[in-house]
VMD Tcl script that builds the backbone (N, CA, C; Angstrom):
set m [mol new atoms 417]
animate dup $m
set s [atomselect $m all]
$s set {name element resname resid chain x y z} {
  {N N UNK 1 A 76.923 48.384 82.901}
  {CA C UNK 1 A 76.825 46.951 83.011}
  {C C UNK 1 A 75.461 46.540 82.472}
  {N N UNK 2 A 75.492 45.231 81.363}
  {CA C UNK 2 A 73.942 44.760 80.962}
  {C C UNK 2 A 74.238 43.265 80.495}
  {N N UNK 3 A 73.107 42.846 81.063}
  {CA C UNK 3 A 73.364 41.021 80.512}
  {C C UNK 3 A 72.408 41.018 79.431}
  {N N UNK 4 A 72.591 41.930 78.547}
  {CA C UNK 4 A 71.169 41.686 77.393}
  {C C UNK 4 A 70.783 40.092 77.140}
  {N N UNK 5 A 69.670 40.096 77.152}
  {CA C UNK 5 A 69.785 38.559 76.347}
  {C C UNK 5 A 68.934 38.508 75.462}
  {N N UNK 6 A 68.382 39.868 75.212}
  {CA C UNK 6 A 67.644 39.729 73.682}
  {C C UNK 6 A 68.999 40.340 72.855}
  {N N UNK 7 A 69.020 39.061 71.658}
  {CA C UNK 7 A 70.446 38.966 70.816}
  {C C UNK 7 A 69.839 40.405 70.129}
  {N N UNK 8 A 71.478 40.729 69.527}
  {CA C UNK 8 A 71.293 41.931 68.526}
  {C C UNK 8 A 70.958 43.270 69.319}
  {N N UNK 9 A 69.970 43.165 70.370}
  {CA C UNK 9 A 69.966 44.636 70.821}
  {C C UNK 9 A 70.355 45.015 72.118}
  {N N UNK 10 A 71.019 46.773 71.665}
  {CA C UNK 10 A 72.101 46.474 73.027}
  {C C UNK 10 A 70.921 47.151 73.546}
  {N N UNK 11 A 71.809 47.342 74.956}
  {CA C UNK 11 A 71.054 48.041 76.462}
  {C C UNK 11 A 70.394 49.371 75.934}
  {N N UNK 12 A 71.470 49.809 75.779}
  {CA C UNK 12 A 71.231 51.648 75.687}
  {C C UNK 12 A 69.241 51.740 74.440}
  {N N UNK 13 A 68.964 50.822 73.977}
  {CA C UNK 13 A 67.705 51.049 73.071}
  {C C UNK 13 A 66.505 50.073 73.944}
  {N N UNK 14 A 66.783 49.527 75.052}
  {CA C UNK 14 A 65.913 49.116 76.099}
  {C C UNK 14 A 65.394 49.952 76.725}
  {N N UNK 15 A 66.045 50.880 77.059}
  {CA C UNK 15 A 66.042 52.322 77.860}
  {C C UNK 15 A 64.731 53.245 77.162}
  {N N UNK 16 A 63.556 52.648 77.453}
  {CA C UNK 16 A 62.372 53.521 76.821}
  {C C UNK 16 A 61.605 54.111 77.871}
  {N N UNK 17 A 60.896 55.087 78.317}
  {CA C UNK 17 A 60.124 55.310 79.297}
  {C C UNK 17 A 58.339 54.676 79.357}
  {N N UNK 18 A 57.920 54.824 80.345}
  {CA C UNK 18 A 56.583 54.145 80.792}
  {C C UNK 18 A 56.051 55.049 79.821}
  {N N UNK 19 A 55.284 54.736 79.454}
  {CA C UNK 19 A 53.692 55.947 78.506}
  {C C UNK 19 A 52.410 55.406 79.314}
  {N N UNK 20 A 52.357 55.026 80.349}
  {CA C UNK 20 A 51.308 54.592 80.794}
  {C C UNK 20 A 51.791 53.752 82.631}
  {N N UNK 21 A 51.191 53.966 83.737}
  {CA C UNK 21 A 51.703 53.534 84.536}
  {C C UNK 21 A 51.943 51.802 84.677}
  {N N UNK 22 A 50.957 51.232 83.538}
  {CA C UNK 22 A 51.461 49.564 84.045}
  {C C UNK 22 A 52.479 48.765 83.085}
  {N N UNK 23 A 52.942 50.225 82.368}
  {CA C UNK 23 A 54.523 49.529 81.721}
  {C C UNK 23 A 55.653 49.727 82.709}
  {N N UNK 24 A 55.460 50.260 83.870}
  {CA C UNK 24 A 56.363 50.695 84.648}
  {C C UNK 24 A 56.825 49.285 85.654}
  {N N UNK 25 A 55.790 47.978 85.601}
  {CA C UNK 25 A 56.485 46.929 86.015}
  {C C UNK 25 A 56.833 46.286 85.139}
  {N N UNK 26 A 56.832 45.724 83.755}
  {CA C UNK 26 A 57.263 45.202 83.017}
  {C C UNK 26 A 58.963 46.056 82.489}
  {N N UNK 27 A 58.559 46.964 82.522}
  {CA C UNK 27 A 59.814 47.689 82.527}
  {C C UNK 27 A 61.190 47.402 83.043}
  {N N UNK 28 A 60.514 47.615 84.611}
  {CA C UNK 28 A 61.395 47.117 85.483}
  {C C UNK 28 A 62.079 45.425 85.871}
  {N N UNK 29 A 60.952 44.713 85.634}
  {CA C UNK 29 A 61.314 43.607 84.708}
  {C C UNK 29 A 62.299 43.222 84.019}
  {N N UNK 30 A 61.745 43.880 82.586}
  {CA C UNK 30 A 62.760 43.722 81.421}
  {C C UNK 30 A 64.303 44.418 81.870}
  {N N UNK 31 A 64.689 45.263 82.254}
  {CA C UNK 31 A 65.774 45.959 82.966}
  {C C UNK 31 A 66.743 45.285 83.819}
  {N N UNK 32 A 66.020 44.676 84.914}
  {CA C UNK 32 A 66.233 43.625 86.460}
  {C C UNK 32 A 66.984 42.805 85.299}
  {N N UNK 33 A 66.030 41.621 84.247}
  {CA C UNK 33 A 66.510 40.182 83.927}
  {C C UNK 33 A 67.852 40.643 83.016}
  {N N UNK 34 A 67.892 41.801 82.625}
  {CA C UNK 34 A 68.888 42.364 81.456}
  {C C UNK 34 A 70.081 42.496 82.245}
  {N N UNK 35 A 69.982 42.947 83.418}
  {CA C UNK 35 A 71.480 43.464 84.480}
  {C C UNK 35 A 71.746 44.955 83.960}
  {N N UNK 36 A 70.722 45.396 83.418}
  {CA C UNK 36 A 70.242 47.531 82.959}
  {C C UNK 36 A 70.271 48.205 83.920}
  {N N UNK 37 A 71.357 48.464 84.997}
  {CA C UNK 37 A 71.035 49.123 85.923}
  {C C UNK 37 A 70.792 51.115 85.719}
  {N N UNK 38 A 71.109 51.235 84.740}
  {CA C UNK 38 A 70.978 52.933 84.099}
  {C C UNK 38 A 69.294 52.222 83.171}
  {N N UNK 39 A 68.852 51.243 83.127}
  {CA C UNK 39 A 67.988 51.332 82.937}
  {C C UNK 39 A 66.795 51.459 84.172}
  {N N UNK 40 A 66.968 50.526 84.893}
  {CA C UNK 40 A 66.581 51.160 85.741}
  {C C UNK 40 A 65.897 51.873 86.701}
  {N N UNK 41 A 67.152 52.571 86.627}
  {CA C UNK 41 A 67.556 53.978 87.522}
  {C C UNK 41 A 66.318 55.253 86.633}
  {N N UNK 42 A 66.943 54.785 85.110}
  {CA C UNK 42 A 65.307 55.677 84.330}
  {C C UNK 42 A 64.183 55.715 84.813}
  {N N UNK 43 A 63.638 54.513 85.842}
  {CA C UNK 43 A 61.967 54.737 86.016}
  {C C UNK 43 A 62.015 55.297 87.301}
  {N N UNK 44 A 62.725 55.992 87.880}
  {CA C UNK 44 A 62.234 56.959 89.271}
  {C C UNK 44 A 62.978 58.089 89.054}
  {N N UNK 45 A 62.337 59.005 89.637}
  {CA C UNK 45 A 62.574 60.479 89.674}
  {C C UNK 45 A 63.708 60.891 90.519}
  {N N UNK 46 A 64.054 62.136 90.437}
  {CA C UNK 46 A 65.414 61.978 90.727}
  {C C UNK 46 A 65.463 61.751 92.119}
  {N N UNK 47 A 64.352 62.768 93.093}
  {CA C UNK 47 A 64.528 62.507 94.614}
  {C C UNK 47 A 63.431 61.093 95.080}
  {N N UNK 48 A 63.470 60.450 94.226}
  {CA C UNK 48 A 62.610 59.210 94.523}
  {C C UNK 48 A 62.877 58.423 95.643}
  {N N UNK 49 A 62.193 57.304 96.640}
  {CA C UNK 49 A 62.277 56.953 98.104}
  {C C UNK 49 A 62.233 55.511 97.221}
  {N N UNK 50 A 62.831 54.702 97.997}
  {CA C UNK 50 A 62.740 53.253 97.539}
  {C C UNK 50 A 62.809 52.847 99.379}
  {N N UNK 51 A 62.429 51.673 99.619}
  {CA C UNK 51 A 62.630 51.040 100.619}
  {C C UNK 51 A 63.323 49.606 101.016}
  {N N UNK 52 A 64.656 49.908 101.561}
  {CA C UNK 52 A 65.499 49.200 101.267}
  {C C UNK 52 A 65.738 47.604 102.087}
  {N N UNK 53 A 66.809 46.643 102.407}
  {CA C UNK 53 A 66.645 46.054 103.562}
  {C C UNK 53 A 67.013 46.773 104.672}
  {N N UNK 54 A 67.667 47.828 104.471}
  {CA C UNK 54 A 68.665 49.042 105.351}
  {C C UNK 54 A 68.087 50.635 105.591}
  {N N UNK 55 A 66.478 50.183 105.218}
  {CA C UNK 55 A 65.289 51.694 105.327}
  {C C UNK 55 A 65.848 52.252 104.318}
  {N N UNK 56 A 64.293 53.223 104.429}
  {CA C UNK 56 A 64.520 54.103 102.846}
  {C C UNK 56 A 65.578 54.694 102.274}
  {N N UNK 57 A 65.938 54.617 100.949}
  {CA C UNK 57 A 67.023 55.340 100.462}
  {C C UNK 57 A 66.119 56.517 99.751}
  {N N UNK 58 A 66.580 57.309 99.221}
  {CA C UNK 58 A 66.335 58.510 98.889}
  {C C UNK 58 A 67.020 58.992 97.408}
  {N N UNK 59 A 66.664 59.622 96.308}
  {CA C UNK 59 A 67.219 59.856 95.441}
  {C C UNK 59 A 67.930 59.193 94.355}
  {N N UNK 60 A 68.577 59.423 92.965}
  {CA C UNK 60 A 68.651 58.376 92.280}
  {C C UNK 60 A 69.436 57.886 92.416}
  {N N UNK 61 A 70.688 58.281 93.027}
  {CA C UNK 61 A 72.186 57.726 93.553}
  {C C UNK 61 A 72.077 55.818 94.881}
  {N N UNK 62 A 71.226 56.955 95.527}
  {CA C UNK 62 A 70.866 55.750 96.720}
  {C C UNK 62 A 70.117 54.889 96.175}
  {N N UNK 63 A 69.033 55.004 94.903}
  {CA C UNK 63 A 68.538 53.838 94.662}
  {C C UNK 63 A 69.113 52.998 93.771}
  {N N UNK 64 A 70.050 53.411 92.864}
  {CA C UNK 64 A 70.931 52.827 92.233}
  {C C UNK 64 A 71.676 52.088 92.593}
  {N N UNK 65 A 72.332 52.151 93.835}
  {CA C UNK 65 A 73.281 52.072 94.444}
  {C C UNK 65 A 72.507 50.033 95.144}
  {N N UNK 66 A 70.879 50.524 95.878}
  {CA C UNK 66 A 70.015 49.636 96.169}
  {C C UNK 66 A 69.876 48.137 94.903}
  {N N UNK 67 A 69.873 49.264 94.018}
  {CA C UNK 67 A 69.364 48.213 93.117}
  {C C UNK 67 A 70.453 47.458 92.224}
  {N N UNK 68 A 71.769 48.278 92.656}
  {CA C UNK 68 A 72.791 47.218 92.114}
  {C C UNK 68 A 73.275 45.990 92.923}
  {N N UNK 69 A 72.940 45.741 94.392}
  {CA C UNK 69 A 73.042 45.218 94.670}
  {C C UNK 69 A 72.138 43.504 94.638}
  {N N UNK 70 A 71.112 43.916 93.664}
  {CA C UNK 70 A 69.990 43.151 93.133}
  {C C UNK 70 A 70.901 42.548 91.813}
  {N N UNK 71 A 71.279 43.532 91.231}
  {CA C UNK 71 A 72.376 42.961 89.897}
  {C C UNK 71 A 73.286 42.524 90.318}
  {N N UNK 72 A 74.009 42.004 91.537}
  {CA C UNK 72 A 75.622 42.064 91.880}
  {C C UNK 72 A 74.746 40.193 92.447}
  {N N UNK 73 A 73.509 40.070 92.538}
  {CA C UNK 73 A 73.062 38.729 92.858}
  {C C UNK 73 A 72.683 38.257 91.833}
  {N N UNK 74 A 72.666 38.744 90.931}
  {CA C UNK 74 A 72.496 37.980 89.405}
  {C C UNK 74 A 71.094 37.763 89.388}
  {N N UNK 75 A 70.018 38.911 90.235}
  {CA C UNK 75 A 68.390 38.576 90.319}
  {C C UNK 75 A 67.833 38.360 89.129}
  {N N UNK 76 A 66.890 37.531 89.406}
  {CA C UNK 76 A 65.878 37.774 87.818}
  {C C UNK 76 A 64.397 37.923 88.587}
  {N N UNK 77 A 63.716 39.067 87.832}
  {CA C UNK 77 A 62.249 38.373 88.226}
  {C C UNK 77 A 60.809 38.305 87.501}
  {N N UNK 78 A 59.950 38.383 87.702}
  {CA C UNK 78 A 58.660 38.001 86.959}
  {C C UNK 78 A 57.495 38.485 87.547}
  {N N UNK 79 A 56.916 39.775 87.001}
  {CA C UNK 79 A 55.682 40.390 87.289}
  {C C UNK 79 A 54.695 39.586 87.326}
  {N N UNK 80 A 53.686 39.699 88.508}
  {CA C UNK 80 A 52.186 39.168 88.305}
  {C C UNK 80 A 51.489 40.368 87.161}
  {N N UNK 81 A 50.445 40.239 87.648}
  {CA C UNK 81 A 49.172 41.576 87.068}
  {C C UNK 81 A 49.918 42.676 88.210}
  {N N UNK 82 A 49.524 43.902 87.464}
  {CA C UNK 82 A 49.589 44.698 88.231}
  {C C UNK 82 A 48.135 45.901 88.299}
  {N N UNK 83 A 47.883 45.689 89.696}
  {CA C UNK 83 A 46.713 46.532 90.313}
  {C C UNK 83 A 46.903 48.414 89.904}
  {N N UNK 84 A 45.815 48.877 89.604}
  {CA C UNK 84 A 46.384 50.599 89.441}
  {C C UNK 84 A 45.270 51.348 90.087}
  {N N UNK 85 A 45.846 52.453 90.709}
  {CA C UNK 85 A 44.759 53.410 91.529}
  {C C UNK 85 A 44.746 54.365 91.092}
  {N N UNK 86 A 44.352 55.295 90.432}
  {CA C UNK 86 A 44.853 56.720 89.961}
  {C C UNK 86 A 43.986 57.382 90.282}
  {N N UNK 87 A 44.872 58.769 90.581}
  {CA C UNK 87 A 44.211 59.894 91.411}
  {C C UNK 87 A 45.180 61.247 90.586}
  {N N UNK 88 A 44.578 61.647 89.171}
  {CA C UNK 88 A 45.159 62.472 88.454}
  {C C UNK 88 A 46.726 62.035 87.997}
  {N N UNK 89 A 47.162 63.260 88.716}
  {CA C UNK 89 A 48.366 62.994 87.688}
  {C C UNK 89 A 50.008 61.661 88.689}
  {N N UNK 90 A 48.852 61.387 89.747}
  {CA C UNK 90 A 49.770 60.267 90.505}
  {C C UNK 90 A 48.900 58.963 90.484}
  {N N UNK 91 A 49.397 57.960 90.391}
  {CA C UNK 91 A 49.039 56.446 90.465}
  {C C UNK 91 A 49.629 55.724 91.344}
  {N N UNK 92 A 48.723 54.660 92.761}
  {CA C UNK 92 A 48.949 53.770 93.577}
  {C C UNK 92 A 49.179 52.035 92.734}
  {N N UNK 93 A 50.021 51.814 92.436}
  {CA C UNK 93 A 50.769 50.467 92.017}
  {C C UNK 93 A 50.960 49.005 93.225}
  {N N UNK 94 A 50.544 48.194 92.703}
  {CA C UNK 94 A 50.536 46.924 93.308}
  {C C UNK 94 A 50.504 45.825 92.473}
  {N N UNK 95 A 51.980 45.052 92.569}
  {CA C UNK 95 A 52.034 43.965 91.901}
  {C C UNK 95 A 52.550 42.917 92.594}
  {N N UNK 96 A 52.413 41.478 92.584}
  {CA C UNK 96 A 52.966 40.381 92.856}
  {C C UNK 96 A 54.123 39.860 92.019}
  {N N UNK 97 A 55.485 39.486 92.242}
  {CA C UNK 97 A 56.431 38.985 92.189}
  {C C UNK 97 A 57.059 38.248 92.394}
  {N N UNK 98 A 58.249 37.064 91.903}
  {CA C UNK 98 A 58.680 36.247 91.792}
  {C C UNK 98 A 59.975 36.491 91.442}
  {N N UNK 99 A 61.183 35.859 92.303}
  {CA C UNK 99 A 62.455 35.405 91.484}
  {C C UNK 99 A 62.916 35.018 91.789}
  {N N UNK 100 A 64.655 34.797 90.953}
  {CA C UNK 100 A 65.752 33.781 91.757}
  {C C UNK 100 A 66.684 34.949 91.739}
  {N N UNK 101 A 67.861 34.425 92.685}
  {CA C UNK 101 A 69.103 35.153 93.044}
  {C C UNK 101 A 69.992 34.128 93.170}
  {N N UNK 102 A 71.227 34.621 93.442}
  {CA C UNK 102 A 72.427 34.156 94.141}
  {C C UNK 102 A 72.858 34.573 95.292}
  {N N UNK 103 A 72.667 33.690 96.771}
  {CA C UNK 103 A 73.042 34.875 97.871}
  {C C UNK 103 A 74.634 33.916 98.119}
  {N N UNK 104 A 74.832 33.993 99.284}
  {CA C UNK 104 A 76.404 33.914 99.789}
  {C C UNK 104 A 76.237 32.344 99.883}
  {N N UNK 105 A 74.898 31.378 100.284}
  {CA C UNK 105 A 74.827 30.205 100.215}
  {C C UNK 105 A 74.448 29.676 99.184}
  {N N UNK 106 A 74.530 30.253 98.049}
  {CA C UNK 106 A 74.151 29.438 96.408}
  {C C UNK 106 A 72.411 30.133 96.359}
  {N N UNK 107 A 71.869 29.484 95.386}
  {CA C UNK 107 A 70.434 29.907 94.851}
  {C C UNK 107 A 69.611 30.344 95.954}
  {N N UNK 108 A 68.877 31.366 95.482}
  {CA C UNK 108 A 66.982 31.876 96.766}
  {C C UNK 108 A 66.433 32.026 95.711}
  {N N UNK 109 A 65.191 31.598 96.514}
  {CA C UNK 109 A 63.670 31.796 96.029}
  {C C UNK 109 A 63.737 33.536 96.280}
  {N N UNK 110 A 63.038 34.271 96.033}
  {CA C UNK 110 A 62.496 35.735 96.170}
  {C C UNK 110 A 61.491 35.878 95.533}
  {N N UNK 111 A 60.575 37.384 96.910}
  {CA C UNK 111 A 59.127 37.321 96.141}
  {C C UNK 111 A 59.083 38.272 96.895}
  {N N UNK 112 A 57.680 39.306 96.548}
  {CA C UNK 112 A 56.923 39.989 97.269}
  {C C UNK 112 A 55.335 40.666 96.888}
  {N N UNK 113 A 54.787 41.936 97.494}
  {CA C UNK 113 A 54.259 42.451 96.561}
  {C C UNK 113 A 54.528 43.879 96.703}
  {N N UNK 114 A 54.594 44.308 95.583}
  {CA C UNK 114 A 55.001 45.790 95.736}
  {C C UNK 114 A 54.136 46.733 95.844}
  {N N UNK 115 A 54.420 47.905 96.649}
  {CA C UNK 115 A 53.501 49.212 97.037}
  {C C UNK 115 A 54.359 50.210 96.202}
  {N N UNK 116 A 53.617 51.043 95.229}
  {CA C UNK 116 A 54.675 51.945 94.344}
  {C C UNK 116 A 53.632 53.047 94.105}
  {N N UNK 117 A 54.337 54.694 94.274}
  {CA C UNK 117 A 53.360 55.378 93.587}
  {C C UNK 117 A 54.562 56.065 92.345}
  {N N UNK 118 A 53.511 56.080 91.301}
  {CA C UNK 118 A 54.100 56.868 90.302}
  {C C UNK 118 A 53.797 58.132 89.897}
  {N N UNK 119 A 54.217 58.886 89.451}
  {CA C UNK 119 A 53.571 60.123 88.457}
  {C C UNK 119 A 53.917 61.009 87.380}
  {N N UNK 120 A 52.899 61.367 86.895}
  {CA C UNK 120 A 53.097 61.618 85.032}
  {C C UNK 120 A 53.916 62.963 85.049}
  {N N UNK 121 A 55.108 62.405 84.598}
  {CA C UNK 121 A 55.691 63.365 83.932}
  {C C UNK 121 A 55.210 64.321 83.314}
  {N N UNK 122 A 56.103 65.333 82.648}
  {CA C UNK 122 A 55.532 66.413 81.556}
  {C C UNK 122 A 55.443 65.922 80.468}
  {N N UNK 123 A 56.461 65.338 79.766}
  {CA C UNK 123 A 56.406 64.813 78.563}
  {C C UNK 123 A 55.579 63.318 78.606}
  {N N UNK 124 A 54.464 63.354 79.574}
  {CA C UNK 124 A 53.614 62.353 79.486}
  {C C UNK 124 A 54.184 60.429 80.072}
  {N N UNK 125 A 54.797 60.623 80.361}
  {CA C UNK 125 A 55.421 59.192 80.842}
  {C C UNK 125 A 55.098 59.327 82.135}
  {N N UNK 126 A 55.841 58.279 83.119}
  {CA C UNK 126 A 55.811 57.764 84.085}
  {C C UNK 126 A 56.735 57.338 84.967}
  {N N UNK 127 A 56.896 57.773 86.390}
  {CA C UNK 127 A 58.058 57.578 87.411}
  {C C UNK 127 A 58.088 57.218 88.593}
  {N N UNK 128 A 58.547 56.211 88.603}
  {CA C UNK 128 A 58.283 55.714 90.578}
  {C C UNK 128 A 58.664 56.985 91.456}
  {N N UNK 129 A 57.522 57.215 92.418}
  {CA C UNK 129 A 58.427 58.485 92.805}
  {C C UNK 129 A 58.864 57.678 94.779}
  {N N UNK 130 A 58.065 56.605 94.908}
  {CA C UNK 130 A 58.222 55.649 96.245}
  {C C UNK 130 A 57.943 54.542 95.527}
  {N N UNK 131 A 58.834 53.756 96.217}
  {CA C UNK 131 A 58.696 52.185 95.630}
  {C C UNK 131 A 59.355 51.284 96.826}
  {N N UNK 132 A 58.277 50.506 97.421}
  {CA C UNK 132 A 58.275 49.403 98.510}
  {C C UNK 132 A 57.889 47.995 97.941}
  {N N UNK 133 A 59.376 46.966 97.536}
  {CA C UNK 133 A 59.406 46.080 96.964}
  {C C UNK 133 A 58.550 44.710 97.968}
  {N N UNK 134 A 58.512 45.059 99.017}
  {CA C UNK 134 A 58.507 44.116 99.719}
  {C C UNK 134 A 57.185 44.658 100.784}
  {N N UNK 135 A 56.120 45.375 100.214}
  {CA C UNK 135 A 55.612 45.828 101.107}
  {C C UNK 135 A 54.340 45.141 101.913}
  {N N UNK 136 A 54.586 43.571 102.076}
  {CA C UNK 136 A 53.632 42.387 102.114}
  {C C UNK 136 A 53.534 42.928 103.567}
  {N N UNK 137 A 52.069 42.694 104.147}
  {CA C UNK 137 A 51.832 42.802 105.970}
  {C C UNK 137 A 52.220 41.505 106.207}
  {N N UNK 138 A 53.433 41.964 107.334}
  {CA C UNK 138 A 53.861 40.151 108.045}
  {C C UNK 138 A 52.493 39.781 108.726}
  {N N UNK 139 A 52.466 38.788 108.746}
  {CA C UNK 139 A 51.096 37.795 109.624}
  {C C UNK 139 A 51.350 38.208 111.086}
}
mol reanalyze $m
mol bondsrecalc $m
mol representation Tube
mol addrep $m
């Protein structure tokens, strides 16, 4: 499933990996507004932790599974800056976010900021290996 909306090119050549950890939110980004869910599913590792509304899922099945339900609302969203911590071959990620959905009562606002660590592959790229979309401290 993909809602490309850059004309002319399909999904399957969206599908590029991070070379650096702060393509890894624009990425996800470009992927989310596309409806790329095998895209994706590309930026975390296979036993990767995501944190869900339903606690952590685990692996690429469960996060897929998470994040289609983000596509099944027709989400779109929009990276702030994103903050980077690096400590060798893993990086602490923090970005601010924005979007819209469709829930069961018509249009939502959605937002958060995300807590993500990544780390460098062999072939030099980049992979969420935990990713907490929503990991704002309630007041």
């Amino acid at each position: 499933m993909c809602r490309a909306t850059i004309p002319d090119i399909p999904c399957w050549s969206l599908k590029m990996p991070a070379m650096s950890p702060k393509e890894l939110a624009p990425l996800f980004e470009k992927f989310l507004n596309a409806g790329d869910l095998e895209g994706l599913a590309a930026l975390y590792e296979a036993d990767a932790v995501m944190a869900s509304a339903e606690g952590p899922v685990t692996g690429i099945a469960a996060i897929r599974e998470s994040l289609a339900g983000f596509l099944d609302m027709k989400a779109t969203m929009t990276f702030g800056n994103t903050t980077v911590l690096p400590m060798g071959d893993l990086v602490l990620l923090h970005s601010k976010w924005t979007g819209k959905a469709t829930g069961p009562d018509g249009p939502v606002e959605i937002g958060g900021l995300t807590s993500e660590v990544a780390r460098r592959q062999p072939d030099g790229s980049w992979k969420y290996i935990l990713d907490d979309p929503f990991s704002e401290v309630p007041d």
